[in-house]
C-alpha positions, 0 to 999 in steps of 0.5 A: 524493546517491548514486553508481551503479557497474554491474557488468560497465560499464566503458567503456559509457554508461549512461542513467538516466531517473527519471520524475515521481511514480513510475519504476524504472530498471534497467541492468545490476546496478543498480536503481533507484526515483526518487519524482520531484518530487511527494509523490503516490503513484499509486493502487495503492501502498503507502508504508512508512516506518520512522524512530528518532532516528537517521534513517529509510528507506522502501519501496513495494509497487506493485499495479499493476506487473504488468511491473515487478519487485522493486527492491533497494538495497544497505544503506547504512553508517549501522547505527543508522538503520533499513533497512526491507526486505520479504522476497518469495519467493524470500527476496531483501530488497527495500528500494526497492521490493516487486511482490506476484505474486498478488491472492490473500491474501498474507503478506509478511515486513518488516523493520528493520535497525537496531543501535539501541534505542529508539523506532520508527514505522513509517507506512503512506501511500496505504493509501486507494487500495490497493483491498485486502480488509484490511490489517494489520501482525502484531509478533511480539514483541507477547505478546498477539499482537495483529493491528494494522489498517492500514485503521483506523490507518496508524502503528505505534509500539513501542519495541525493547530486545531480539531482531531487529527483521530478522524482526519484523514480517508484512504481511498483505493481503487479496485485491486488487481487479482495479481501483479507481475514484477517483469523481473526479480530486480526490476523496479517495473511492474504490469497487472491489469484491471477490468481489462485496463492494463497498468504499467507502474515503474521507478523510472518514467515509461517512454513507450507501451506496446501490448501483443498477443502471443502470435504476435498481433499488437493490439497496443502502442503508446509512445511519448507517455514520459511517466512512472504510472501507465494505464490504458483499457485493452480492447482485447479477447481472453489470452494471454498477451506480452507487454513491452515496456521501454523506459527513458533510460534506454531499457527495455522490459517483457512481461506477461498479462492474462486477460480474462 
């Protein structure tokens, strides 16, 4: 349960509409994000949860939002459990929901706001839908400064006794696909290209990747990839191309790239 006091509203009627999956309602000094009834995330967004014994918070960076914008939310009073919080340019905290302005590299600040010490985890949901170029999450207080990657693995545990935990942690993303096309509506497998490197992403391992143009000449062919994460550069002219995908399921997949 929550409450909304707009600022500057007395006497006025606000309207708060919340749409399934996925919305922002803005009025006046408030915002506000409803995730609707449904547990899917569109393609495009990220869902990064932070939890403790105590409790846990979450908070989307949305790829696909080019009209919307960051979304804050004031802290709520409990300071044991985690308030998970990104940090955009012009250092404002946004703990509901986080737009990224370019589709260049990025590194985005995140951070915990917690009183408690103890054990965390951090998860990162609907990574397979992203279409980002890498994905990977950098602990400042890890001695050997290890870069962990999010593509391979999406939860992060560590145990926190000492220092901030407000500026541990950088998000680092790779360059972002313009588009990314889910081969169908169902199907966990999704192609998109970058800078001319194709990208496969799946729930289950790829076996083989061929790419052919629409005349049918292969200009691509991998067998024995055996991973949920494919990527490879296209030497390839601007067209349109199919992409067959075989999984180790024994399933096979068709989908279509625009190389530019």
């Amino acid at each position: 349960a929550f409450f909304v006091r707009p600022l500057g509203t007395l006497n006025t009627e606000v309207n708060l509409t919340f749409k399934d999956t996925h919305s922002v309602t803005r009025t006046g000094a408030m915002q506000l994000k409803s995730t609707g009834t449904t547990n899917e995330l569109p393609d495009g967004v990220l869902k990064i949860s932070a939890q403790n014994s105590y409790g846990n918070s979450w908070i989307t960076l949305d790829f696909n939002a080019q009209t919307q914008e960051n979304v804050l939310q004031l802290f709520s009073d409990s300071e044991s459990a985690p308030q998970l919080f990104t940090i955009d340019e012009s250092q404002q905290k946004n703990t509901i929901q986080h737009v990224p302005t370019s589709d260049r590299e990025l590194e985005i600040p995140l951070g915990i706001r917690s009183t408690n010490t103890g054990k965390y985890e951090l998860r990162f949901d609907n990574v397979e839908s992203l279409g980002v170029e890498s994905l990977s999450l950098i602990d400042r207080q890890n001695p050997d400064g290890t870069i962990f990657d999010l593509l391979d693995n999406n939860s992060y545990r560590f145990d926190h006794h000492y220092g901030n935990l407000e500026n541990r942690f950088v998000l680092k993303v790779g360059k972002v696909a313009t588009g990314v096309t889910r081969i169908s509506p169902n199907s966990k497998t999704r192609i998109f290209t970058i800078d001319k490197t194709l990208h496969v992403t799946s729930g289950v391992a790829v076996s083989e990747v061929t790419v052919s143009s629409i005349q049918g000449i292969r200009i691509l062919a991998d067998q024995d990839i055996n991973s949920t994460n494919f990527s490879k550069p296209l030497a390839a002219t601007a067209g349109v191309y199919l992409v067959t995908v075989k999984l180790t399921d024994g399933s096979t997949e068709v989908g279509k790239i625009i190389v530019k």
